[in-house]
C-alpha positions as CSV (number, residue, x, y, z in Angstrom):
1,X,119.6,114.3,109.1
2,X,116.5,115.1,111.0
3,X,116.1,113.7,114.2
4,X,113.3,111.5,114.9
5,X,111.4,112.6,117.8
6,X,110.7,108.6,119.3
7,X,113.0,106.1,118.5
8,X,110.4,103.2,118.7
9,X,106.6,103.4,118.6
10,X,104.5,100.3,118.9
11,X,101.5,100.4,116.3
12,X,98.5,98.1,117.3
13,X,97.7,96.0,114.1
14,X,97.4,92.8,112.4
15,X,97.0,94.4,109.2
16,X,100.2,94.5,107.7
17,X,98.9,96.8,104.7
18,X,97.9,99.4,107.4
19,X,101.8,98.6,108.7
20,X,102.9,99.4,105.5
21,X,101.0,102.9,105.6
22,X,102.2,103.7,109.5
23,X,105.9,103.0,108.9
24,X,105.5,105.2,105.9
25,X,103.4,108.0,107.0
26,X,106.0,108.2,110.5
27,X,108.9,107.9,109.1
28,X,110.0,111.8,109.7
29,X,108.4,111.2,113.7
30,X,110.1,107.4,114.5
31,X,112.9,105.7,114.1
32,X,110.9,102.0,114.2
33,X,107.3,101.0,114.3
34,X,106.7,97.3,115.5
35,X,103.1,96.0,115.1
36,X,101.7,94.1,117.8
37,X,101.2,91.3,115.5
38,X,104.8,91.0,114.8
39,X,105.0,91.0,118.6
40,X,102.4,88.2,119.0
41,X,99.9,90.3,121.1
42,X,96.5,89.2,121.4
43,X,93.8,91.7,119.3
44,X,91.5,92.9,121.9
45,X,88.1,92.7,121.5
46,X,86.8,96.0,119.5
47,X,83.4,96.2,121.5
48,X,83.6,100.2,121.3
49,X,80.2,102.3,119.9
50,X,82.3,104.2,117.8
51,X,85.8,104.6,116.3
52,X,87.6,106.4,118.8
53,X,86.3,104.1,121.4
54,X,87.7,101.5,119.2
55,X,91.2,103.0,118.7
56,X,91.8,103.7,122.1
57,X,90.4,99.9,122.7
58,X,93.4,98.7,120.7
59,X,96.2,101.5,122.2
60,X,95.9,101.2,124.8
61,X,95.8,97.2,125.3
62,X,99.4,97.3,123.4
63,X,100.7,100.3,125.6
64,X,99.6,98.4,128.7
65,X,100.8,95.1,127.3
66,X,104.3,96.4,126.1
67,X,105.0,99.4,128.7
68,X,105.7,101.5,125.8
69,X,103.8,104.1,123.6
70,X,101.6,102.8,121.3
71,X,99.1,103.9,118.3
72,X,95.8,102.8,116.8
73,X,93.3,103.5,114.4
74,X,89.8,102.8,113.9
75,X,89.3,103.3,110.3
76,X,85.9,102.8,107.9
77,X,83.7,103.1,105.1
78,X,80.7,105.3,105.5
79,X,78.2,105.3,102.4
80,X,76.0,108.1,102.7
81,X,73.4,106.0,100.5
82,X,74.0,103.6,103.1
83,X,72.9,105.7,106.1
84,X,76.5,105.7,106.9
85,X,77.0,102.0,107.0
86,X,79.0,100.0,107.2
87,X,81.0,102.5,108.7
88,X,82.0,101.3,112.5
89,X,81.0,97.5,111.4
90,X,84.0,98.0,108.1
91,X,86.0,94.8,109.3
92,X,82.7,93.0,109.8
93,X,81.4,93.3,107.0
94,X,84.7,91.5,105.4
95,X,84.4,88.3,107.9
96,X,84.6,85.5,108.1
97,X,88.1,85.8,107.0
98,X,88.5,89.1,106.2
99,X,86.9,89.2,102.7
100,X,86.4,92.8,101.4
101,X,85.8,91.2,97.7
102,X,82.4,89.9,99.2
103,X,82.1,93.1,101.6
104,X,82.7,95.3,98.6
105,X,79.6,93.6,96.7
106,X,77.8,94.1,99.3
107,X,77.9,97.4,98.8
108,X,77.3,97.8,95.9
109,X,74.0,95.5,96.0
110,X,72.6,97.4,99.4
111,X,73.2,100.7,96.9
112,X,71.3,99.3,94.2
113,X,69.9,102.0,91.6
114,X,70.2,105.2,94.1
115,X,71.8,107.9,92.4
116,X,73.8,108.9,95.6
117,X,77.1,107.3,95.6
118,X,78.9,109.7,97.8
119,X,80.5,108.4,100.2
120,X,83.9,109.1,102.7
121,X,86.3,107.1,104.5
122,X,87.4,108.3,108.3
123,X,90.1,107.8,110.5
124,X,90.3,107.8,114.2
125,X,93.8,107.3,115.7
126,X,94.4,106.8,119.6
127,X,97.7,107.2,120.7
128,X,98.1,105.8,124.4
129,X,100.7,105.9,127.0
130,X,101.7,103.1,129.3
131,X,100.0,105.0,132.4
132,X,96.4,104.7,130.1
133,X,96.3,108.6,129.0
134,X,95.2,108.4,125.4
135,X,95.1,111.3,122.8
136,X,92.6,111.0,119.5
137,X,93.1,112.6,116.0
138,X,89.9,112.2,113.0
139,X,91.1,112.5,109.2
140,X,87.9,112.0,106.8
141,X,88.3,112.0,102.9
142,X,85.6,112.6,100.7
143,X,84.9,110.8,97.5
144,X,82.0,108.9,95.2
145,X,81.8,104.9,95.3
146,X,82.9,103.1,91.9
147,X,80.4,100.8,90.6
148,X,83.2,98.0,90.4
149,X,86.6,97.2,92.1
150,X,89.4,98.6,90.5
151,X,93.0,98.1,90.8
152,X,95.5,95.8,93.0
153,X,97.2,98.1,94.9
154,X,95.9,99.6,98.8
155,X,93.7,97.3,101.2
156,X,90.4,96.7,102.3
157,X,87.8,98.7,100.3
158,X,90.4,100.6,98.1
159,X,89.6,99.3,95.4
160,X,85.9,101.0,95.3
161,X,86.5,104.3,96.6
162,X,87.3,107.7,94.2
163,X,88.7,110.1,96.6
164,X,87.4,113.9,95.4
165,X,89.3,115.8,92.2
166,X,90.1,111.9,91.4
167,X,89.5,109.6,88.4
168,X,90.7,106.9,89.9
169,X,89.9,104.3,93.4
170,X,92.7,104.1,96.1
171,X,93.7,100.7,94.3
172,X,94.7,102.7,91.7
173,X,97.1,104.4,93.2
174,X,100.7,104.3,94.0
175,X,101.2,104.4,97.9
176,X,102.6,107.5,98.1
177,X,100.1,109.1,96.2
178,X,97.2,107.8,98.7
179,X,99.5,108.5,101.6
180,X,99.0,112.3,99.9
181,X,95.8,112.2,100.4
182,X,94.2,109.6,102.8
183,X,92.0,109.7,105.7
184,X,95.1,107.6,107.8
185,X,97.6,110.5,106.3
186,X,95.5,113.5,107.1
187,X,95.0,112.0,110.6
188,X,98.8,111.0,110.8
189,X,99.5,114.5,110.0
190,X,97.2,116.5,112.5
191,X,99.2,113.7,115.1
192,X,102.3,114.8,114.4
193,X,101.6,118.3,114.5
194,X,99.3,118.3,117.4
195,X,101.1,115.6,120.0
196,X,104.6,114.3,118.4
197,X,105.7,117.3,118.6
198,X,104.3,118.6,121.6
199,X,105.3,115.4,123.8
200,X,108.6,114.9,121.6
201,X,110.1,118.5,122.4
């Protein structure tokens, strides 16, 4: 049995589909994830410029709040017809009340006719110690907007996204075969290889 390098890792998120990913993606690294929304923590204020301001926003408010280590990402859409947008403003776009169904027509209206529908997702992930020393990872997957949603599985703006060598959006997809491919996995991956095990030797 392969031994997990930390025994409990606190993962700062409401978003229990994101959860879902984490507790997956870790799984060789951790022997339990807790979210702070399961803990009842307050979500900080994300008033960062960009993502990695952002992720370490949200670390390192759990790692303080909790004494313990704690993990965040940053994660959004950037439409390259779309000068990049909504990339930092992802969540944003889906309020009030976390809509992607309205954020994903957005989309496609601001798009419109332009035959550029490239587009990539990116990941930032901060993970933060209780004495404030953070560490950032970036994972980026390329791919091509789909003109309408498709599928029910994934989160957020899944269901539009075609990753690269792919027919099909995220939604489509089983979770393990996003978590093979993924902007969170590829990030989760450089994190374990770069700082898990590095800090868990």
């Amino acid at each position: 049995m392969q031994h997990k390098l930390f025994p409990h890792l606190i993962v700062a998120t409401h978003n229990e589909g994101k959860v879902r990913e984490f507790a997956a993606l870790l799984h060789p690294y951790v022997e339990e994830i807790v979210s702070s929304g399961h803990l009842g923590l307050a979500a900080p204020e994300e008033t960062g410029a960009t993502f990695a301001d952002n992720a370490i926003i949200k670390a390192r408010a759990a790692a303080l709040a909790t004494g313990q280590l704690a993990l965040a990402d940053d994660s959004g859409l950037c439409v390259n017809a779309l000068n990049g947008a909504p990339g930092v403003y992802s969540a944003r776009w889906a309020e009030p009340g976390r809509d992607f169904t309205a954020a994903m027509r957005r989309i496609e209206k601001e798009i419109g006719d332009a035959a550029d529908r490239s587009a990539h997702f990116i990941c930032v992930l901060a993970l933060c110690w209780p004495d404030g020393r953070c560490e950032t990872v970036t994972g980026r997957v390329y791919g091509t907007i789909a003109r309408e949603p498709r599928g029910a599985n994934g989160h957020g703006y899944d269901p539009i996204f075609i990753p690269e060598g792919e027919t099909r959006t995220f939604a489509e997809m089983s979770d393990a075969e996003k978590n093979a491919l993924s902007h969170r996995a590829i990030a989760l991956r450089d994190l374990a290889d770069e700082y898990f095990k590095l800090h868990g030797s």
